[in-house]
N, C-alpha and C positions, 0 to 999 in steps of 0.2 A: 504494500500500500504506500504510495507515496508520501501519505500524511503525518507516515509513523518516522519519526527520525533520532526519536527516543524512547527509550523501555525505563520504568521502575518496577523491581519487585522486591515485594513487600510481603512479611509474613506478619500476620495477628491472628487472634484468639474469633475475629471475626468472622474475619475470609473462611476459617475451619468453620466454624458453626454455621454460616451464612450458607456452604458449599453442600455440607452434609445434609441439610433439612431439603436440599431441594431434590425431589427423585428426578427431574429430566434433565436434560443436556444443554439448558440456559435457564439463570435466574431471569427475572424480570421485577422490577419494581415501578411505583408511580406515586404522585399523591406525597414527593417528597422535594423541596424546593432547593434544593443542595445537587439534582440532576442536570440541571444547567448546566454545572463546572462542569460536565463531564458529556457536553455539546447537546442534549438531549434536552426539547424543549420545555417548560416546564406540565404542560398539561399532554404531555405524550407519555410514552415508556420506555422505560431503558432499560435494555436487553444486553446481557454479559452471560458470552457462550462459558460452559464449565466442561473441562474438562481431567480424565482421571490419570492421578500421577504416574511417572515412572521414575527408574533408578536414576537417569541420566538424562540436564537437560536436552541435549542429542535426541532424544529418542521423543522427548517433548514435540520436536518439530512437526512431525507429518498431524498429529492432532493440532497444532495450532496453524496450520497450514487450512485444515479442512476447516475449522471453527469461523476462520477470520472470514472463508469463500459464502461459507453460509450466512455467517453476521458479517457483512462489510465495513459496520460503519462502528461496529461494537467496540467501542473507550478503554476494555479491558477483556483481559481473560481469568478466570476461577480456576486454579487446579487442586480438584481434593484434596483435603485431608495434609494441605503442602503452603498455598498463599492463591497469591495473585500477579499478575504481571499486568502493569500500567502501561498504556501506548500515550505517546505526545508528538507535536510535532518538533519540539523544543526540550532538553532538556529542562526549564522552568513550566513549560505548560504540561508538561509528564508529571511533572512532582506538584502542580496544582490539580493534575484530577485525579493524583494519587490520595491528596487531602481530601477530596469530595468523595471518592470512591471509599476511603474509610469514614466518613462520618454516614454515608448510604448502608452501609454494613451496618455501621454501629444501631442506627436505626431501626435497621431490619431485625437483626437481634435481640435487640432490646421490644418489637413489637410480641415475638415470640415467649417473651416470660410469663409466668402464668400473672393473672390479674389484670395483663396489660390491657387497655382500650383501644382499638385500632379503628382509625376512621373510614368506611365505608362510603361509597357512591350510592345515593340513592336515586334510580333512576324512572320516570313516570314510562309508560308503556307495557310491554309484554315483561315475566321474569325470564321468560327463556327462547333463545333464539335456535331451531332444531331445523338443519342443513340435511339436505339432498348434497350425494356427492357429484358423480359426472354430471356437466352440465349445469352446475351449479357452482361448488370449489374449482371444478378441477375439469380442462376443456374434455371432453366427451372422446378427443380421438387418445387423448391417453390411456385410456381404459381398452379401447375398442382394436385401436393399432397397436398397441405396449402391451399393458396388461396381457389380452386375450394371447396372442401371439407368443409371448413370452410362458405362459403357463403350458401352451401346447407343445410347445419344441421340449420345454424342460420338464416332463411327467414321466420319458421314457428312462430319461438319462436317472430321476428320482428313483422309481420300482427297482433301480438295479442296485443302488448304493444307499437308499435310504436307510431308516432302522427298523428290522421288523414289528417293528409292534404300532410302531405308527401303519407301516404300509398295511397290516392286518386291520386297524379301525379302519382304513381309507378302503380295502374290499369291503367291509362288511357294512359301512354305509353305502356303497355302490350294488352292492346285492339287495339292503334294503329297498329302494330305487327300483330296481330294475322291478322287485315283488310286486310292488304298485302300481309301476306302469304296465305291470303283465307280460312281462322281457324275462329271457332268458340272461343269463351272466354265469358263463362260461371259467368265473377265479380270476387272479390277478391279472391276469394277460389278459381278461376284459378293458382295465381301467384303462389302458391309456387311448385305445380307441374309443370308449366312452365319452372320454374327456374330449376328447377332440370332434368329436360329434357332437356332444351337449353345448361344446364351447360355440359351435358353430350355427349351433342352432339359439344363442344366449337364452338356454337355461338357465333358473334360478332357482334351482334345486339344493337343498343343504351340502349335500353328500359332494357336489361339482365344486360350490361358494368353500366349504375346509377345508379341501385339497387347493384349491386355490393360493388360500392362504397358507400353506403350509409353502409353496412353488415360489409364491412371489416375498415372503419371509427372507430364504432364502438368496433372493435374486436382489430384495434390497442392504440385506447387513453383506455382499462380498461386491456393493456397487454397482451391481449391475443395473440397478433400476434406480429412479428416480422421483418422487410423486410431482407430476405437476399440477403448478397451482397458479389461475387466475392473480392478475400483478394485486386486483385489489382483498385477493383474503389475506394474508395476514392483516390488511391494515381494518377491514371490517373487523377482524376478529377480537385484536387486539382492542380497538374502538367498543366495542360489546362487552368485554369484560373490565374494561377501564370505567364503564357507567352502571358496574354493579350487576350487570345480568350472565345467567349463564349460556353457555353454546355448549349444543350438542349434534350427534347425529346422526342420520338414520337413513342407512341403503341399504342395495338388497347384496352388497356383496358383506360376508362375515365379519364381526369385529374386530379382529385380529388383523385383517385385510385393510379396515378403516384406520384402524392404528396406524397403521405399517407406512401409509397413501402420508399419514400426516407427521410421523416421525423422521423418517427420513425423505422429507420435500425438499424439491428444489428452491425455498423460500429457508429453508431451516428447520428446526425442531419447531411443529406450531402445537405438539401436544401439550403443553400446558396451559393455553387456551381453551381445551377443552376437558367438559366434566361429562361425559357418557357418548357411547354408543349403543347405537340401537341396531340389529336386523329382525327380519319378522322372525328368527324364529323366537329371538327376546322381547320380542311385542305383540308377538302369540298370535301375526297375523299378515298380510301380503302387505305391500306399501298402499294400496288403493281400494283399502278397507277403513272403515273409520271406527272400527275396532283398535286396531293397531296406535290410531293416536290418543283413543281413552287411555289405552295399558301405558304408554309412554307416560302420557301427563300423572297417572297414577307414580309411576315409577319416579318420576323424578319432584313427585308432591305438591304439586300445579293443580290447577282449574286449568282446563286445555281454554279458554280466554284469557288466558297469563301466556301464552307460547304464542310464537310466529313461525311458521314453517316459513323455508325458501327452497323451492323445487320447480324443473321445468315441465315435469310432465303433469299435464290437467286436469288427470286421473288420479292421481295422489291432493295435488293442490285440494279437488273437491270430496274426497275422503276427509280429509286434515279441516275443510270448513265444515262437511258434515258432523263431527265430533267435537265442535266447538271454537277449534283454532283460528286465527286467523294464516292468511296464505297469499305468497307471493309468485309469479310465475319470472324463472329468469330466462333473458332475452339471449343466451348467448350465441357465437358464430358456430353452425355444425348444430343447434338444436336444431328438433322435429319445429314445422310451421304451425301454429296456434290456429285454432278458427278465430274469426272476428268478433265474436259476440260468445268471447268464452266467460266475462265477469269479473276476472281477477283484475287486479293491480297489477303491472309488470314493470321491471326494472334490468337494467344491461349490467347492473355490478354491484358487489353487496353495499357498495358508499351511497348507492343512490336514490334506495327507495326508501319509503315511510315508515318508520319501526311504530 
């Protein structure tokens, strides 16, 4: 980065605590007037990627390599359970937002003790904003040209070197499957022709959605994959949880899969942004049932007129307003075309429609 032309690092009793309490791959804070020093304006959030230590800082590099690509703009780095490392462009402006970055710590820390009071966003509108992914997050041909494509090529090469006991659930939900649909399933040397027909046919079958996830797991922790994500979700996302409300949410590929789409994005870690995922089979029901959005808003202890869904297909949107919610249809490049006299409200980016 050009900007960086000097490092502090710094060990406190903070940075450890600060680092340890957070499970995902970058803090974030806000709602602290000391983010400034550390370029970050005061009503936004400031994100500091963390990463986990090693013996030698040599071996530091390729994590902080990857951290900085994901957070570009990120004032510092967290390394567990070890300190921090300050970027400046100046040796004097390193060692001033080394000063803000520990009194942000201190802060933080000190919100953490028991008794403490922590100031909250109180926000008027919906409490929770519950996300459709393709087409919605994340453009539709990465799912359709990435995803699918990637799980079909990589299913054979799995059956041969995975671990038994996983490839034995992964037959025996595909033998379940095949019961129901009245199919024959011929053992293991069924599955990957399976897969590759149901894929083709975009099935949304359990037994097709956890192998999935088991393929594209895989495909995202050795780099292969990437999730991509509309320029404007992380800033909606971030924006939504900075005003107090929760995001979640709810497709029809498995949670594990939703994770995966949001942890390793090509935007960064945006899983701390979010508090649940849904698929029908945890909502006990298809996307364009209005069952499936009662069981949500139960689940996550809502009145479904406290949620907003955001989805492009007009058969969920009218599900989600049948069961209470309100519903937004998004406009994106590569969606299915709308009829004209469909009702909803529509908008081209999470920044721009009415919460």
């Amino acid at each position: 980065r050009p900007d960086i032309g000097a490092i502090c690092h710094i060990h406190s009793v903070a940075c450890v605590l600060v680092a340890s309490q957070e499970p995902g791959s970058v803090l974030r804070a806000r709602d602290i007037e000391m983010i400034k020093g550390l370029g970050v304006a005061g009503d936004a959030v400031l994100e500091i990627p963390i990463v986990d230590n090693k013996p030698t800082e040599q071996e530091l590099v390729p994590s902080f390599l990857e951290a900085l690509k994901a957070y570009p703009h990120a004032p510092a780095i967290l390394v567990r359970d070890h300190g921090a490392y300050v970027l400046g462009k100046t040796a004097e402006k390193a060692k001033i937002a080394t000063e803000c970055l520990a009194f942000v710590l201190d802060v933080l820390q000190r919100r953490e003790e028991p008794g403490a009071k922590r100031r909250r966003h109180v926000a008027s509108g919906p409490r929770v904003v519950l996300l459709d992914v393709e087409g919605t997050t994340t453009p539709i041909t990465f799912v359709k040209d990435r995803l699918f494509p990637y799980a079909a090529s990589s299913v054979g090469p799995w059956l041969k070197s995975g671990k038994p006991e996983d490839i034995a659930k992964v037959s025996a939900a595909f033998a379940e499957q095949c019961r129901e649909d009245g199919a024959a399933f011929s053992g293991n040397g069924a599955v990957e022709a399976l897969t590759k027909e149901w894929i083709a046919k975009d099935r949304k079958v359990p037994a097709l959605k956890n192998l999935q996830g088991i393929l594209w797991r895989a495909g995202y922790e050795q780099g292969e994959l990437k999730g991509a994500m509309y320029d404007d979700t992380p800033d909606a996302l971030a924006r939504w949880t900075a005003e107090g409300r929760r995001v979640a949410i709810f497709s029809s590929g498995s949670r594990e899969a939703q994770q995966l789409i949001y942890k390793y994005s090509d935007k960064g870690d945006l899983t701390g942004y979010l508090s649940a995922y849904f698929d029908p089979t945890s909502a006990m029901a298809p996307k364009q049932e209005a069952s499936a959005y009662v069981q949500i808003a139960l689940s996550l202890g809502i009145q479904p007129s406290e949620g907003h869904f955001c989805t492009d297909i007009l058969g969920e949107a009218k599900a989600a307003r049948k069961a209470g919610w309100k519903a937004t249809l998004l406009l994106r490049p590569g969606n299915a075309p709308l009829p004209a006299d469909h009702g909803f409200p529509t908008a081209s980016s999470l920044l721009d429609f009415e919460i």
